[in-house]
PATILO-546351 format. One record per atom (N, C-alpha, C): y, x negated, z. Coordinates in steps of 0.2 Angstrom, whole numbers, plus 5000, padded with zeros to 4 digits. Atoms other than C-alpha are relative to their C-alpha. Layout:
YXZ...
//
This chain:
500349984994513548614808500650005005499549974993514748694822499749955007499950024994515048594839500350045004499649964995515348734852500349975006499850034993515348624867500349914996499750055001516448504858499649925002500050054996515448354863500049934994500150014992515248224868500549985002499450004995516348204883499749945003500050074996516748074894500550015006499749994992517248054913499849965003499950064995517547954926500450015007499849994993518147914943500749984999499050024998520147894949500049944996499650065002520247714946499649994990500449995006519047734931499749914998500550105001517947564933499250045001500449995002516447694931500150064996499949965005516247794917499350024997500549995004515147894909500050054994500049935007514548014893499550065001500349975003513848144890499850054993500349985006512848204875499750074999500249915004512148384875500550025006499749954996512548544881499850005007500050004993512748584898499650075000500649964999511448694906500450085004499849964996512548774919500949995003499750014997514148784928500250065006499949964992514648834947500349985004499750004994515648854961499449995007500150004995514948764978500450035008499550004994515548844993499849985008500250024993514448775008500649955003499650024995515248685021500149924996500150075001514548505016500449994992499549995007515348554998500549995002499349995000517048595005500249925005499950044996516748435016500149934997499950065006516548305001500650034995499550005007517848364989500850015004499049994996519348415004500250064998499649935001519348594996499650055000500649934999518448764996499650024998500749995002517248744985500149924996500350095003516448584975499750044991500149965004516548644956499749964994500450055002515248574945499550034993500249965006514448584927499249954999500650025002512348534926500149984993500450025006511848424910499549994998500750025001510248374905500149945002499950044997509948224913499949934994500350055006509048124895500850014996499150005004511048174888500549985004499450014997511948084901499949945003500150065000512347924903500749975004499450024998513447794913500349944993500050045004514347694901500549935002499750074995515347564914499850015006500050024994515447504931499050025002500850004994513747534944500450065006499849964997514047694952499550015008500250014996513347704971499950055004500049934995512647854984500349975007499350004994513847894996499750085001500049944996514148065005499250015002500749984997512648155012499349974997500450035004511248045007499150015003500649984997509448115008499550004995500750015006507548134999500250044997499849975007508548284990500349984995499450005003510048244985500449924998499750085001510848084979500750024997499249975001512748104977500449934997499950045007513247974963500849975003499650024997515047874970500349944994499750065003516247754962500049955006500450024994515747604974501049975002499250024997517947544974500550085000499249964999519047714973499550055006500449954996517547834983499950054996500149965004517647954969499450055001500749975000516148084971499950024992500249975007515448104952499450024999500849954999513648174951499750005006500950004996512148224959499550034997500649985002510448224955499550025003500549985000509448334964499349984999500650065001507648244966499550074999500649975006506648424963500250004993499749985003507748434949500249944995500050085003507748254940499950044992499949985007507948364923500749994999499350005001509848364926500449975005499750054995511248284932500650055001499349964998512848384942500649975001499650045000514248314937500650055005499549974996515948354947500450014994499449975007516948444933500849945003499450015000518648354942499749914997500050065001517748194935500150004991499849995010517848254916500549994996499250035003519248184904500350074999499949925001519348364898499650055004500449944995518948494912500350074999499649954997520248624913499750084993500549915003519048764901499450005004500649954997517848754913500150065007500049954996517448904923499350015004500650014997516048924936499750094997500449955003514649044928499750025007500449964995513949074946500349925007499850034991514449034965499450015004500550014996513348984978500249985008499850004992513548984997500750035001499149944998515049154997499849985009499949964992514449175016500449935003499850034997515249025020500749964997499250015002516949015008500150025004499350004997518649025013500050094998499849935001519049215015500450004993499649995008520449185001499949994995500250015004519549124991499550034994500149985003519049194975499949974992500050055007518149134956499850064996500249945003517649244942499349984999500750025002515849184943499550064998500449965001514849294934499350045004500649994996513449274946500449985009499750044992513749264967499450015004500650014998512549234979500249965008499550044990512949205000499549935001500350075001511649064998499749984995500350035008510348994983499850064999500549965005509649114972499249995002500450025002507849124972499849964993500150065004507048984963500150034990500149955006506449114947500850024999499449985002508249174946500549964996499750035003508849014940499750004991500350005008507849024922500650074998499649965005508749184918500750005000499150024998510749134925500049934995500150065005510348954914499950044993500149995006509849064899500750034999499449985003511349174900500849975001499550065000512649024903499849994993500050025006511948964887500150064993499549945002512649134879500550025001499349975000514149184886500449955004499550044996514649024896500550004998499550025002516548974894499749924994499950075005516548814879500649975002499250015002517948714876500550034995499849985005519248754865500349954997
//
């Protein structure tokens, strides 16, 4: 049996006193470029790979919400270095978005689709297959998640 997406992976915060795994395939990968993105991470976009959320787990520390905290969105934190490492969308409790800079092995991911162009950095540019000046309609994500699990980038 082939392992495409080499897993499972494991990631963590700077100081690494929260860690986590994950176990399946990733659904999605993407380029944020809103403001509140480029405002959490210090760069011009916020670059992030969805899991299934039943494939992912913390396996140390107690990770805390921090950054923008609302009835949508829960932004998953190391509670001693500040680290930003997931978020779990509350429509979305199927999946978790983790911060690719949190993964021990990151540097093959590439974001499958950008979101928020109208408000990157003019220089800035990603090969997202998909682009989009703000969200997609809802229905567009079934068929961007089908073809991510076809042509995404893997590891190597």
């Amino acid at each position: 049996m082939t392992n495409p997406w080499n897993l499972p992976w494991q990631g963590g915060c700077r100081c690494d006193r929260v860690r986590f795994q994950v176990t399946g395939a990733p659904i999605l990968s993407s380029a944020c470029h809103c403001t509140g993105c480029q405002r959490m991470t210090g760069g011009p976009y916020s670059l992030s790979i969805a899991v299934p959320a039943e494939r992912f787990e913390v396996i140390e520390g107690e990770p805390v919400l921090g950054g923008l905290q609302s009835s949508e969105l829960r932004h998953f934190h190391c509670p001693f270095c500040k680290s930003w490492l997931y978020t779990q969308p509350a429509a979305l409790e199927f999946m978790v978005n983790i911060r690719v800079s949190a993964l021990d092995t990151r540097l093959w991911v590439v974001p499958f689709v950008e979101t928020w162009t109208r408000e990157k950095f003019p220089w800035v540019s990603t090969p997202a297959e998909y682009s989009f000046e703000s969200l997609p309609e809802l229905e567009a994500w079934e068929w961007i998640m089908k073809d991510f699990s076809l042509r995404g980038t893997r590891p190597s």
